[in-house]
PyMOL Python script that loads the backbone (N, CA, C, O; Angstrom):
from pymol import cmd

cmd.read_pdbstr("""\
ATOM      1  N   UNK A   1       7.137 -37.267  40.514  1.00  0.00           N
ATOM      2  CA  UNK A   1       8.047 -38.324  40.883  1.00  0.00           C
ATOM      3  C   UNK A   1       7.421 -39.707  40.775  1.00  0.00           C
ATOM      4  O   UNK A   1       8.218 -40.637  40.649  1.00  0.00           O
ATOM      5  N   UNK A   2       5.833 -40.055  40.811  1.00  0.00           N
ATOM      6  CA  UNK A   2       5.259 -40.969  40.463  1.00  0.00           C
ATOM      7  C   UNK A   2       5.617 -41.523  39.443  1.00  0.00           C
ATOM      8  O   UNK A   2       5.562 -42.753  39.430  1.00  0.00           O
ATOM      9  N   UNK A   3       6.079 -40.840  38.308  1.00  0.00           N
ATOM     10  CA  UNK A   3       5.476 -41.254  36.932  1.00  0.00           C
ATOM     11  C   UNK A   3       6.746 -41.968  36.964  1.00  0.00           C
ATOM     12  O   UNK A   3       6.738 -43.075  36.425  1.00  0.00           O
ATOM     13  N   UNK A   4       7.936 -41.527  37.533  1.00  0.00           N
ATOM     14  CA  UNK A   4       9.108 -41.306  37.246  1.00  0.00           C
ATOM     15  C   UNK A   4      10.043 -43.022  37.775  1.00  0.00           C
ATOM     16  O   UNK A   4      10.944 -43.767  37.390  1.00  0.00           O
ATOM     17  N   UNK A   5       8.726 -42.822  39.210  1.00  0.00           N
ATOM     18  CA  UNK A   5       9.016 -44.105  39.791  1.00  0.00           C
ATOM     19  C   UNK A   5       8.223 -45.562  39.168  1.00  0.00           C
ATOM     20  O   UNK A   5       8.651 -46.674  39.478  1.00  0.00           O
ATOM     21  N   UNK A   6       7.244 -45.413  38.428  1.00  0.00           N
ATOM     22  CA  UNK A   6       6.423 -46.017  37.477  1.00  0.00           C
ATOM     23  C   UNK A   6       7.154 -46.867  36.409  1.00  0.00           C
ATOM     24  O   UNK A   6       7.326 -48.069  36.210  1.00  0.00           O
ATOM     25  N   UNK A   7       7.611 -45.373  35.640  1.00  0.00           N
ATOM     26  CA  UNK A   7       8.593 -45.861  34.602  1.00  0.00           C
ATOM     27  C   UNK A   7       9.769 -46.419  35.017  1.00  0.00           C
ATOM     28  O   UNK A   7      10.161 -47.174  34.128  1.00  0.00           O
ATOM     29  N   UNK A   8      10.732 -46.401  36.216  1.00  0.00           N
ATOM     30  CA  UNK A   8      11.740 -47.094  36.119  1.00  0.00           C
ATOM     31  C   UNK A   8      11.338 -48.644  36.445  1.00  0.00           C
ATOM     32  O   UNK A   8      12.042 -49.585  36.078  1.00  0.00           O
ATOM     33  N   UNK A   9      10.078 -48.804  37.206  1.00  0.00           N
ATOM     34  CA  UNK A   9       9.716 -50.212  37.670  1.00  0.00           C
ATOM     35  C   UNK A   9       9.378 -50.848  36.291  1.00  0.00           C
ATOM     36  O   UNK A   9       9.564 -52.062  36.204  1.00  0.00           O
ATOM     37  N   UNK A  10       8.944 -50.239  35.291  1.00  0.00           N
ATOM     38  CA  UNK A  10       8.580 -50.918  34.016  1.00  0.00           C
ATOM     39  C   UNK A  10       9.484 -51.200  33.041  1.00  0.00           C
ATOM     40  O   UNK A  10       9.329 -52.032  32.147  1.00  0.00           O
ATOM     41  N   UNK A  11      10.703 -50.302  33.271  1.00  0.00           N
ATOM     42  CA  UNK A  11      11.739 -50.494  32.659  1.00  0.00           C
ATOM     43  C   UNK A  11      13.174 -51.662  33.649  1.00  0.00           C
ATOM     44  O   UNK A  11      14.321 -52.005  33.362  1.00  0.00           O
ATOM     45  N   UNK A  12      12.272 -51.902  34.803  1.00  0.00           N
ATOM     46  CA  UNK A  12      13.145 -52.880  35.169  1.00  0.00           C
ATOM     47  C   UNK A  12      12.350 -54.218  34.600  1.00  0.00           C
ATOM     48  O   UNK A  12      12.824 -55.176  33.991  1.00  0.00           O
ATOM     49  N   UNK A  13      11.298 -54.022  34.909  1.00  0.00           N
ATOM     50  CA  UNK A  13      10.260 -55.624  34.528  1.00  0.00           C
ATOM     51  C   UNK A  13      10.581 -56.010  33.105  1.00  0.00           C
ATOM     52  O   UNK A  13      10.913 -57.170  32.861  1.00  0.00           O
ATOM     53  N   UNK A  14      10.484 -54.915  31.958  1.00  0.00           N
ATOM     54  CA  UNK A  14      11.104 -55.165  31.139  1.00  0.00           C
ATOM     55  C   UNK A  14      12.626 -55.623  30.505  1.00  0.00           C
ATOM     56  O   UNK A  14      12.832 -56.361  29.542  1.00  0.00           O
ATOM     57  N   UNK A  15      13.505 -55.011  31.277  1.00  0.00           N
ATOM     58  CA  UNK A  15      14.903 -55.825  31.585  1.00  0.00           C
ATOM     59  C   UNK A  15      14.823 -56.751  32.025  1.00  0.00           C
ATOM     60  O   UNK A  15      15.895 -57.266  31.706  1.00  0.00           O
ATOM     61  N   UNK A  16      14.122 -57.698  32.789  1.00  0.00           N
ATOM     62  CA  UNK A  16      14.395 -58.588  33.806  1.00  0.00           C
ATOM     63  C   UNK A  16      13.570 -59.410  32.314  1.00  0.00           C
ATOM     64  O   UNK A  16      14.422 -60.058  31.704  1.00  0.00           O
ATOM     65  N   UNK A  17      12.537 -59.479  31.825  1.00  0.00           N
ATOM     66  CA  UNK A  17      12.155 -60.347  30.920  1.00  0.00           C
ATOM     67  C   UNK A  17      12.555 -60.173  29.356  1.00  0.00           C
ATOM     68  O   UNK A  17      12.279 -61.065  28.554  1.00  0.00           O
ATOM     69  N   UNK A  18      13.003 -59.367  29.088  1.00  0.00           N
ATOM     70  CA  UNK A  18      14.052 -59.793  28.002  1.00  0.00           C
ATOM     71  C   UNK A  18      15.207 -60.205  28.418  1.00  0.00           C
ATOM     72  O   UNK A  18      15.799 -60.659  27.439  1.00  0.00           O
ATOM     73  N   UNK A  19      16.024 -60.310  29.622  1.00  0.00           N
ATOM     74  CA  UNK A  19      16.994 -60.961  30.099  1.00  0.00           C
ATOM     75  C   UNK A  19      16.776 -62.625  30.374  1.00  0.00           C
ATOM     76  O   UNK A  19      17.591 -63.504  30.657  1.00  0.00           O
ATOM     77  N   UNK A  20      15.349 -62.656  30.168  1.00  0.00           N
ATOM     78  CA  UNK A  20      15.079 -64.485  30.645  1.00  0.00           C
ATOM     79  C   UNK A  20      14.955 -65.249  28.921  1.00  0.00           C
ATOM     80  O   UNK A  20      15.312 -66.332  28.457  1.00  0.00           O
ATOM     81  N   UNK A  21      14.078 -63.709  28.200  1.00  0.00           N
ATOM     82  CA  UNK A  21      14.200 -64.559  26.735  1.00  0.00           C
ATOM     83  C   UNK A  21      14.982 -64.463  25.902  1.00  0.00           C
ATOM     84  O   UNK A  21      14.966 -65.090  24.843  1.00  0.00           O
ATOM     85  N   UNK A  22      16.154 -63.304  26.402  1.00  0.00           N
ATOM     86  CA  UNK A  22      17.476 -63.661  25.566  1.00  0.00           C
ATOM     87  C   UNK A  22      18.770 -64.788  26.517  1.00  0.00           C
ATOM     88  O   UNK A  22      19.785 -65.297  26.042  1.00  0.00           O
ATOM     89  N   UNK A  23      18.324 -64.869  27.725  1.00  0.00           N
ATOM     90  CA  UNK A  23      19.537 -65.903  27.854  1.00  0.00           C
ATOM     91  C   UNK A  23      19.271 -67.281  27.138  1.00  0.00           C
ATOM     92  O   UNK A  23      20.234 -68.046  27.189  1.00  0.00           O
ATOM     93  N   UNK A  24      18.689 -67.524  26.795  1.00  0.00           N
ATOM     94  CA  UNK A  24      18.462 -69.030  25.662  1.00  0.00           C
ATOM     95  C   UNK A  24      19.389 -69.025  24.626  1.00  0.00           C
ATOM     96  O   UNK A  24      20.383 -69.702  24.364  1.00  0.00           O
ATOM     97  N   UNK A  25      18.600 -67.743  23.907  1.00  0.00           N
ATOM     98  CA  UNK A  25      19.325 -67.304  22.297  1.00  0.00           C
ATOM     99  C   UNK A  25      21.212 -67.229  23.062  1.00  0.00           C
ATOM    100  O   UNK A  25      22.092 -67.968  22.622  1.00  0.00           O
ATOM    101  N   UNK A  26      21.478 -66.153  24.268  1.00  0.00           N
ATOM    102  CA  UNK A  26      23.029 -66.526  24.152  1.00  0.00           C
ATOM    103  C   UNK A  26      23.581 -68.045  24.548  1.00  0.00           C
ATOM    104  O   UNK A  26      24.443 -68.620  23.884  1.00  0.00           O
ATOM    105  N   UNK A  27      23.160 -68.420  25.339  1.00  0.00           N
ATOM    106  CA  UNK A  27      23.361 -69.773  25.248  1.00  0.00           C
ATOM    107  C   UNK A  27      23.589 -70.992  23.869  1.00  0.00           C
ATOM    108  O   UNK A  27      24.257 -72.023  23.955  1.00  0.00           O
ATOM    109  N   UNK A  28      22.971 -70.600  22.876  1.00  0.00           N
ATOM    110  CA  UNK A  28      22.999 -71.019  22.047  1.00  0.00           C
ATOM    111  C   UNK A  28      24.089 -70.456  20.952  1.00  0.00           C
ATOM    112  O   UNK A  28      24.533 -71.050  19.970  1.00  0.00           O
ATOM    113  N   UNK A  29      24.316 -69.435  21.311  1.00  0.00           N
ATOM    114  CA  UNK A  29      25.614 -68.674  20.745  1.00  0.00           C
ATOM    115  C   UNK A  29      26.595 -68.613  20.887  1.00  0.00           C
ATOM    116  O   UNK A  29      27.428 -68.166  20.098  1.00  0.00           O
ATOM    117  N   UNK A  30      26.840 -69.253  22.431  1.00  0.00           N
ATOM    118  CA  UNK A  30      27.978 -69.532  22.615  1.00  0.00           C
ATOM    119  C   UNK A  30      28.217 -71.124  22.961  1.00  0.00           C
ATOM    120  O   UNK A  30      29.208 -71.545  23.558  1.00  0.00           O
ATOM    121  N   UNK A  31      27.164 -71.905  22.493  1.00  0.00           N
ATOM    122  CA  UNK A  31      27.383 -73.251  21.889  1.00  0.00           C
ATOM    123  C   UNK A  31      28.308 -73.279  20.368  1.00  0.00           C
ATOM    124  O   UNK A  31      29.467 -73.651  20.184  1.00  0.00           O
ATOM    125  N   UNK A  32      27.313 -72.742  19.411  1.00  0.00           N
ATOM    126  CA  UNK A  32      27.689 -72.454  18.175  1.00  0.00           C
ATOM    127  C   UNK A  32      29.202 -71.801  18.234  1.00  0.00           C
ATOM    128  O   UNK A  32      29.995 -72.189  17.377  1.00  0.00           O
ATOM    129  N   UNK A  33      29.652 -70.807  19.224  1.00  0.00           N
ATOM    130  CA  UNK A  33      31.002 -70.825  19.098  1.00  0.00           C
ATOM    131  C   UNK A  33      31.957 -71.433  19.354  1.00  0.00           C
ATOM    132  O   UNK A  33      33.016 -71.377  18.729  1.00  0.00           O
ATOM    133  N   UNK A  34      31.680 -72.238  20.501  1.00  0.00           N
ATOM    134  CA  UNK A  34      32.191 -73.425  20.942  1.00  0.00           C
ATOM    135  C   UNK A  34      32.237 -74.591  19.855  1.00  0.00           C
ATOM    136  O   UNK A  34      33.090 -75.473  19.747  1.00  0.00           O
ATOM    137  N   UNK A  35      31.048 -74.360  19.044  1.00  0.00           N
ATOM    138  CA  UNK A  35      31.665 -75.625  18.041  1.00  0.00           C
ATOM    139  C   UNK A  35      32.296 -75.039  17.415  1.00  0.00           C
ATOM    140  O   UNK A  35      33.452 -75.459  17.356  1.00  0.00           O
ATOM    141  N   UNK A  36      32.040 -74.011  16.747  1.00  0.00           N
ATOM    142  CA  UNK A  36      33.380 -73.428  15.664  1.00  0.00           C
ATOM    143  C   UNK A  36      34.571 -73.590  16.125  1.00  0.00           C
ATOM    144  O   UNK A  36      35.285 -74.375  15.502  1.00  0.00           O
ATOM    145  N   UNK A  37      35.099 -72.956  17.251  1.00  0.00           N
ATOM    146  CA  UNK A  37      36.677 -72.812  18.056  1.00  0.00           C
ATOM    147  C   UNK A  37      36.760 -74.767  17.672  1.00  0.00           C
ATOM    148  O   UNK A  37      37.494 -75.269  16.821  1.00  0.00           O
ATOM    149  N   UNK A  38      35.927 -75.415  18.453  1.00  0.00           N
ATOM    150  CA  UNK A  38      36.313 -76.266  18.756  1.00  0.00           C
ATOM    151  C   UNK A  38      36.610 -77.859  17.734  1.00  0.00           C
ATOM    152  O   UNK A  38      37.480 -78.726  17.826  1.00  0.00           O
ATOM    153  N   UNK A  39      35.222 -77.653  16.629  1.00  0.00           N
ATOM    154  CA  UNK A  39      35.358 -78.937  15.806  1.00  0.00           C
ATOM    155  C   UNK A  39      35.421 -78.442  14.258  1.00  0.00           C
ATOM    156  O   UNK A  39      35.990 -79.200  13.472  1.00  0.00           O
ATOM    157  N   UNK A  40      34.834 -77.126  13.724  1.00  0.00           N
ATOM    158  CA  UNK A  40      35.247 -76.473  12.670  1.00  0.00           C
ATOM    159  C   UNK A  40      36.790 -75.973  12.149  1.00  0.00           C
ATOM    160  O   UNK A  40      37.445 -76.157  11.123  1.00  0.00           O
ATOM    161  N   UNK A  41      36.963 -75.390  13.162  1.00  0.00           N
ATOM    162  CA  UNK A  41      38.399 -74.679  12.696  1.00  0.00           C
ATOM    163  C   UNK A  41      39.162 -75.602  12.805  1.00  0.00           C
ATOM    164  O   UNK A  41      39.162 -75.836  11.597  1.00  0.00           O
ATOM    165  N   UNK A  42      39.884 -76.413  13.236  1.00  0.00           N
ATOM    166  CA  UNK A  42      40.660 -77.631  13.604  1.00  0.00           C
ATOM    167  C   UNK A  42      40.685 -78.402  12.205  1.00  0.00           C
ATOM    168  O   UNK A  42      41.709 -78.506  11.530  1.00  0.00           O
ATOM    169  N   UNK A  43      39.263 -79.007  11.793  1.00  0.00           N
ATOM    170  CA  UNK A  43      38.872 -79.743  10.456  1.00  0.00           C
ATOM    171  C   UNK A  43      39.268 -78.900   9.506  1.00  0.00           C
ATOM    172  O   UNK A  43      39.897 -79.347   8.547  1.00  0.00           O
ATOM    173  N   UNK A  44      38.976 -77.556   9.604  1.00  0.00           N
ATOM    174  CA  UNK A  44      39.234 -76.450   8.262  1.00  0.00           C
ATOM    175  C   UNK A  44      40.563 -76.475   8.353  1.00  0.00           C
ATOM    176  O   UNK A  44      41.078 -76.816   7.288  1.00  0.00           O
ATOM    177  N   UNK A  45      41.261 -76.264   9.141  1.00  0.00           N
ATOM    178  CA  UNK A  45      43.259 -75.920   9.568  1.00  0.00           C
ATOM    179  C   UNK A  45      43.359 -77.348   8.816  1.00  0.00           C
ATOM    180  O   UNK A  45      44.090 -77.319   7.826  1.00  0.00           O
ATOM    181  N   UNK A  46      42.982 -78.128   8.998  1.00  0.00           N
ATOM    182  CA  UNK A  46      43.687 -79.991   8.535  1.00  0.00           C
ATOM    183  C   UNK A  46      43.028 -79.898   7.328  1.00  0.00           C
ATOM    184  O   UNK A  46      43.889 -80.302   6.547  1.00  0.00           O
ATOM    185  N   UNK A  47      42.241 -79.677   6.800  1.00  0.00           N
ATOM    186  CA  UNK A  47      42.112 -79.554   4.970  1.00  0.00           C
ATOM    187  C   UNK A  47      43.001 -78.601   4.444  1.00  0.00           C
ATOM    188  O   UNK A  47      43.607 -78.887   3.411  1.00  0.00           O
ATOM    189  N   UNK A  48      43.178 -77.505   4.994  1.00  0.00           N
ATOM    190  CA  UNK A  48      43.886 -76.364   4.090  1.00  0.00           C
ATOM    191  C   UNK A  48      45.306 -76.979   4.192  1.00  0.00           C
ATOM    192  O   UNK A  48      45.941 -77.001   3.137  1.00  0.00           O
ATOM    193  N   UNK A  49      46.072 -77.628   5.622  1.00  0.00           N
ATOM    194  CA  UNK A  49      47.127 -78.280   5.546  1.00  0.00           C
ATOM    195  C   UNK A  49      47.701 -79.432   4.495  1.00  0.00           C
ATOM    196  O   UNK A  49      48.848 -79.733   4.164  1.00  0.00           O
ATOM    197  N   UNK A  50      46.193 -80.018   4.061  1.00  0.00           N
ATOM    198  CA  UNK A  50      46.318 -81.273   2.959  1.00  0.00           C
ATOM    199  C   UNK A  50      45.993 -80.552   1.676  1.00  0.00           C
ATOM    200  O   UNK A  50      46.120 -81.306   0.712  1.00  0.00           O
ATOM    201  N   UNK A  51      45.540 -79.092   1.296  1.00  0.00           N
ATOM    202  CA  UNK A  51      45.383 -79.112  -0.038  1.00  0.00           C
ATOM    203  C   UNK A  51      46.344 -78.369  -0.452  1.00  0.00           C
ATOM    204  O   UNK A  51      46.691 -78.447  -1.631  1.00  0.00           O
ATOM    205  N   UNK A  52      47.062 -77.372   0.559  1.00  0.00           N
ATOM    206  CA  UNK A  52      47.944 -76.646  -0.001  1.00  0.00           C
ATOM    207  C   UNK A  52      49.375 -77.563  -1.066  1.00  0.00           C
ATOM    208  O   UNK A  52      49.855 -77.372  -2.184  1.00  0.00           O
ATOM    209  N   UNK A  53      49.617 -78.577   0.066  1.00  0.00           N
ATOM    210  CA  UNK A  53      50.943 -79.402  -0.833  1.00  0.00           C
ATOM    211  C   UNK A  53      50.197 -80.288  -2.063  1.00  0.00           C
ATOM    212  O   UNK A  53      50.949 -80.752  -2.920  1.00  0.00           O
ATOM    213  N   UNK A  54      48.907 -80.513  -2.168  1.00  0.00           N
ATOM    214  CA  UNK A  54      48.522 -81.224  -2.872  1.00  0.00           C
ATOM    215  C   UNK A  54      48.272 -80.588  -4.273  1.00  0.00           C
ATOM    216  O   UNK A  54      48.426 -81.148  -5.359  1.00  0.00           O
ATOM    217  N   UNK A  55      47.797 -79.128  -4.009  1.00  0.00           N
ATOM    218  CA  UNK A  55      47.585 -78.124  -4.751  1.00  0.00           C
ATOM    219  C   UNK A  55      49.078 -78.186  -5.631  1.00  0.00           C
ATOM    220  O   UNK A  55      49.280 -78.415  -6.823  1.00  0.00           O
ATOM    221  N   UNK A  56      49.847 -77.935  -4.713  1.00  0.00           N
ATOM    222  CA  UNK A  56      51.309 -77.791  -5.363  1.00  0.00           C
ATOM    223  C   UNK A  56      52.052 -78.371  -6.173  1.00  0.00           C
ATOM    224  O   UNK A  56      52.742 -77.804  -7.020  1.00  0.00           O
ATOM    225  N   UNK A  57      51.971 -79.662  -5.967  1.00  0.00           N
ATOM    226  CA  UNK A  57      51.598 -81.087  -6.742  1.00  0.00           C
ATOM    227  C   UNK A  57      50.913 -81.427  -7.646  1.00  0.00           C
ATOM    228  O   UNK A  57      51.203 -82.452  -8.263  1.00  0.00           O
ATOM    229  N   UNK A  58      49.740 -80.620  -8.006  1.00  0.00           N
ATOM    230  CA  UNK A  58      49.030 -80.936  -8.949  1.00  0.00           C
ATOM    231  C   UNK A  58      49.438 -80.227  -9.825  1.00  0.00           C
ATOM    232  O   UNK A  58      49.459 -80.677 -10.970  1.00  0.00           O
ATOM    233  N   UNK A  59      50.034 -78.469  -9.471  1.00  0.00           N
ATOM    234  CA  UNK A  59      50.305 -77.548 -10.815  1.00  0.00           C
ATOM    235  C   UNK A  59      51.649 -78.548 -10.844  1.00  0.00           C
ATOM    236  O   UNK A  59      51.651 -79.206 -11.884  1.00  0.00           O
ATOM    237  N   UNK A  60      52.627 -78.793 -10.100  1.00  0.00           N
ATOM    238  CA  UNK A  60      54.150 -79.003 -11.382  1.00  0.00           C
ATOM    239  C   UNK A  60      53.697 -80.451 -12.277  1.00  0.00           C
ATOM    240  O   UNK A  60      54.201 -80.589 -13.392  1.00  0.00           O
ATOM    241  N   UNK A  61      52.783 -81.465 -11.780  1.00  0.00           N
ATOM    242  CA  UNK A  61      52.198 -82.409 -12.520  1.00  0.00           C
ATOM    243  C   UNK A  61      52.273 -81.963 -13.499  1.00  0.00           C
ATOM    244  O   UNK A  61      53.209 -81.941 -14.298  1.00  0.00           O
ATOM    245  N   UNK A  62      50.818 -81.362 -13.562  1.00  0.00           N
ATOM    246  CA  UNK A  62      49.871 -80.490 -14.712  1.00  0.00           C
ATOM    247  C   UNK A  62      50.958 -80.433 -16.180  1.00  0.00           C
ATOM    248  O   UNK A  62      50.788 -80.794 -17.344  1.00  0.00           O
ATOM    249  N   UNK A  63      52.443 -79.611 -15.238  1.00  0.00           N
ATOM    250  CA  UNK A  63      52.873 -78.961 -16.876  1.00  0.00           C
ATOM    251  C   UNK A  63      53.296 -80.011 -17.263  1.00  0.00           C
ATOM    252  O   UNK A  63      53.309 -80.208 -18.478  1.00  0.00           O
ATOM    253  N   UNK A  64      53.918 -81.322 -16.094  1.00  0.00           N
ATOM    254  CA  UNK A  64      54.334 -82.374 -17.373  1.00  0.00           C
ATOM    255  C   UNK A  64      53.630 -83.209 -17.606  1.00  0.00           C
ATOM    256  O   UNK A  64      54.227 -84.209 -18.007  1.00  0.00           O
ATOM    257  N   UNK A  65      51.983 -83.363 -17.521  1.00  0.00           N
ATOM    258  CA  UNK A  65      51.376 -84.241 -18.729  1.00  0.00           C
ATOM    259  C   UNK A  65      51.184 -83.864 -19.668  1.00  0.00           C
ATOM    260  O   UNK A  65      51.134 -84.516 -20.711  1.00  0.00           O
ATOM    261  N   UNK A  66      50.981 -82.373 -19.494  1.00  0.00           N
ATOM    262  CA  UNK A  66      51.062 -81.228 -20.648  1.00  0.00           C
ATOM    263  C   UNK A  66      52.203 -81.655 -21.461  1.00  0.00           C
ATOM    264  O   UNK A  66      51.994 -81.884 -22.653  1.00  0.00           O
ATOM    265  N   UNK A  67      53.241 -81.777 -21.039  1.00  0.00           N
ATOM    266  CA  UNK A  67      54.781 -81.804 -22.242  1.00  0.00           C
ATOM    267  C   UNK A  67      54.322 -83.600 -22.470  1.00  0.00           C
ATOM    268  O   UNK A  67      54.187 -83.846 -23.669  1.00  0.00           O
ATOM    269  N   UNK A  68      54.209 -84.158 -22.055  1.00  0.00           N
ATOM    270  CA  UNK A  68      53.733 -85.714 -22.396  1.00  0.00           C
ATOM    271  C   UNK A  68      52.882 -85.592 -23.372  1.00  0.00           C
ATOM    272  O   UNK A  68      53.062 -85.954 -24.535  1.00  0.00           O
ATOM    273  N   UNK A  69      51.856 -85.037 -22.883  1.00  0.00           N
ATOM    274  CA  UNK A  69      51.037 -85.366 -24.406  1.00  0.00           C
ATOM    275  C   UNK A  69      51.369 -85.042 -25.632  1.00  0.00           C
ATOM    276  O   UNK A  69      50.992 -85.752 -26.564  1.00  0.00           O
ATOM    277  N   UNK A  70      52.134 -83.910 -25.845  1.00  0.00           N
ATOM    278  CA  UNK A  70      52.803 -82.820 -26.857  1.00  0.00           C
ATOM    279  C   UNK A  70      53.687 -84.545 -27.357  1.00  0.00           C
ATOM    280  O   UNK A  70      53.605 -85.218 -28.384  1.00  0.00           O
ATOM    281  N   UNK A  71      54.559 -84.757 -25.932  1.00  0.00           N
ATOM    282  CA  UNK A  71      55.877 -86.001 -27.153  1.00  0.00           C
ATOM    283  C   UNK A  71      55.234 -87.161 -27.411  1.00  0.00           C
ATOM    284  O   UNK A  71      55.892 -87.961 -28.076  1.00  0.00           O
ATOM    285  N   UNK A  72      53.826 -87.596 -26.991  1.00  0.00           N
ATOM    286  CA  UNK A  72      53.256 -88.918 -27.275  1.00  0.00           C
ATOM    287  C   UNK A  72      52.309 -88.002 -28.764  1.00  0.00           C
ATOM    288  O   UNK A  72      51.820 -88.791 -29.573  1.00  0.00           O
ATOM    289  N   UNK A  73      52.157 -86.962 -28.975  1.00  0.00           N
ATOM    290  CA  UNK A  73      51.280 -87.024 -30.023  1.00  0.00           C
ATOM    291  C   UNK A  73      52.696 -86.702 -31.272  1.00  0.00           C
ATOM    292  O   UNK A  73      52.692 -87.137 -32.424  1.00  0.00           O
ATOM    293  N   UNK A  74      53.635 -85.979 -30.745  1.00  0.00           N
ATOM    294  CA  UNK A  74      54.500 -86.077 -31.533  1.00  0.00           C
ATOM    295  C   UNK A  74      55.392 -87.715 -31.873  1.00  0.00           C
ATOM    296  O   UNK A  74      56.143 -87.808 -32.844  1.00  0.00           O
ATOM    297  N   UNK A  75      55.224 -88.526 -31.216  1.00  0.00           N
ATOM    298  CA  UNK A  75      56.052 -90.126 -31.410  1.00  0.00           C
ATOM    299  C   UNK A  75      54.565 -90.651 -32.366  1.00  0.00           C
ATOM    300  O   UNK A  75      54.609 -91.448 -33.304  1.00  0.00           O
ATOM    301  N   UNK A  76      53.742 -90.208 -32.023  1.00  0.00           N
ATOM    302  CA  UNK A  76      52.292 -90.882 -33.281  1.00  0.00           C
ATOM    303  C   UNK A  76      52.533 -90.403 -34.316  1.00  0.00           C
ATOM    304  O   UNK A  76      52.345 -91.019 -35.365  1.00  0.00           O
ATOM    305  N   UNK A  77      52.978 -89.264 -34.270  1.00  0.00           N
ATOM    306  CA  UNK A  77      53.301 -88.707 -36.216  1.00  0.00           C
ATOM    307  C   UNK A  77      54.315 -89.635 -36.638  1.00  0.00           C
ATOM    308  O   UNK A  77      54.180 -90.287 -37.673  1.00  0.00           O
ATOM    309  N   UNK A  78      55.513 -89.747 -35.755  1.00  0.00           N
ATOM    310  CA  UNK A  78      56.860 -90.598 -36.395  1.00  0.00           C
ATOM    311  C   UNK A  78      56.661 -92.076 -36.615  1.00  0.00           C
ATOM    312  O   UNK A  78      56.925 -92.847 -37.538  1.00  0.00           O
ATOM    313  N   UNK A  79      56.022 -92.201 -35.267  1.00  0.00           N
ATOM    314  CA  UNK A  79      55.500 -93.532 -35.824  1.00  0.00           C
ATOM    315  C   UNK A  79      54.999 -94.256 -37.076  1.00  0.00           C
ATOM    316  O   UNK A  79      55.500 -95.208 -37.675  1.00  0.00           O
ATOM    317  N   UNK A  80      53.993 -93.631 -37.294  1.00  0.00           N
ATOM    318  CA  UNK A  80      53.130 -93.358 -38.279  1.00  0.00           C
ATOM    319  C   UNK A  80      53.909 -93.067 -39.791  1.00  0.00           C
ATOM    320  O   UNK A  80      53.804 -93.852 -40.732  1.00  0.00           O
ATOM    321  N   UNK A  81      54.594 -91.975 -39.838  1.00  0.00           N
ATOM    322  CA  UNK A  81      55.349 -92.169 -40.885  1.00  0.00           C
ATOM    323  C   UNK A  81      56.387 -92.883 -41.145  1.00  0.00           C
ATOM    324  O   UNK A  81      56.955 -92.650 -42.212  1.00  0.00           O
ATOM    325  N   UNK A  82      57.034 -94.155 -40.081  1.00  0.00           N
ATOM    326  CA  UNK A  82      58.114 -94.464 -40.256  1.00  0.00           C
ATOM    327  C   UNK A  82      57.256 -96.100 -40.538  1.00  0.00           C
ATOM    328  O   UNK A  82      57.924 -97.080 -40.869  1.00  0.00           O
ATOM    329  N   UNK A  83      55.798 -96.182 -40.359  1.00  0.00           N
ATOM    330  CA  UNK A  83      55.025 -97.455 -40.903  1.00  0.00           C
ATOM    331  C   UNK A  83      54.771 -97.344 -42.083  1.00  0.00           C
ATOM    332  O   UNK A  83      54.458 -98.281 -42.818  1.00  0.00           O
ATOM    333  N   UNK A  84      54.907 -95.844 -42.500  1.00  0.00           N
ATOM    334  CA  UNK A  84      54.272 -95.736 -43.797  1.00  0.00           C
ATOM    335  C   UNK A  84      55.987 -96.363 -44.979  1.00  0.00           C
ATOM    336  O   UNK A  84      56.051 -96.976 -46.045  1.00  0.00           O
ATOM    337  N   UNK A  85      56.778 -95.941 -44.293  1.00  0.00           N
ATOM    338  CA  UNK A  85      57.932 -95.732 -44.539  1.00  0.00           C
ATOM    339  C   UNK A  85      58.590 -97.795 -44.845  1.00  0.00           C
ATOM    340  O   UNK A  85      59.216 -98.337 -45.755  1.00  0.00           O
ATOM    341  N   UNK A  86      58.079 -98.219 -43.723  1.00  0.00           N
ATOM    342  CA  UNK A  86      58.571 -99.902 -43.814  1.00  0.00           C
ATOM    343  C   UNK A  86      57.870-100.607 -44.831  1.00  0.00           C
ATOM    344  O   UNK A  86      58.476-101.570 -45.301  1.00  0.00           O
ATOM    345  N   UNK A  87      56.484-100.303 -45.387  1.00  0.00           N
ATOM    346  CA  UNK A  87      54.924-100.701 -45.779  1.00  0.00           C
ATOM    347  C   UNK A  87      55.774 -99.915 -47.339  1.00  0.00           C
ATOM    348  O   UNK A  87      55.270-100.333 -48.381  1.00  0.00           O
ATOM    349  N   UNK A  88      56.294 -99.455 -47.428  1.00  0.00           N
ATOM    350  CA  UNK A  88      56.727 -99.415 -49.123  1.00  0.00           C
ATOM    351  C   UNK A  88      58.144 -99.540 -49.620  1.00  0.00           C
ATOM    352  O   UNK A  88      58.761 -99.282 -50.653  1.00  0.00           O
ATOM    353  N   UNK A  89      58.454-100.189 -48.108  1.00  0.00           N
ATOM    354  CA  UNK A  89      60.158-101.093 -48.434  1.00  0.00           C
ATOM    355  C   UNK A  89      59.862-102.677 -48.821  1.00  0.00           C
ATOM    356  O   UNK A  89      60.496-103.428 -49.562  1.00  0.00           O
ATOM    357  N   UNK A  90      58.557-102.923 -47.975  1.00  0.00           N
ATOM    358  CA  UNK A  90      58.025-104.455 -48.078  1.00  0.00           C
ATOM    359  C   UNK A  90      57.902-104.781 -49.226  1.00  0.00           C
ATOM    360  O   UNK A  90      57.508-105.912 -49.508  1.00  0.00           O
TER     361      UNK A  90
END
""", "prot")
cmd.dss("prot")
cmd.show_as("cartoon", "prot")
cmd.util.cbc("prot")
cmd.orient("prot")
């Protein structure tokens, strides 16, 4: 029963001092969550709120500079041939 009473006193001393050098580390863990809940997610929620419509905005853009460039490179051909066209009426 010695040994028995030995070992639980060593296994309390040992609880009792990893309980002093891990309350720091949780302390610090539940800082770090506290900033997440508190100044991360909030900032992340308000970007994803501003890129989603912006996102959205950018694809229906997109297709019409796409069709713009197509009728500005197509008005340079007409152009073009309708100078060639005045330039041997002159």
């Amino acid at each position: 029963m010695v040994d028995n009473e030995l070992l639980l006193a060593i296994s309390g001393l040992l609880d009792a001092k990893l309980d002093a050098k891990l309350e720091p580390i949780q302390n610090d863990i539940r800082n770090i969550k506290l900033d997440i809940e508190n100044d991360i997610k909030p900032q992340l929620r308000l970007l994803a709120e501003n890129y989603v419509p912006a996102a959205i905005r950018y694809e229906s853009e997109s297709a019409k500079i796409s069709a713009l460039e197509a009728d500005v490179e197509i008005m340079k051909k007409v152009i073009s041939k309708h100078s060639e066209k005045l330039q041997q009426l002159a």
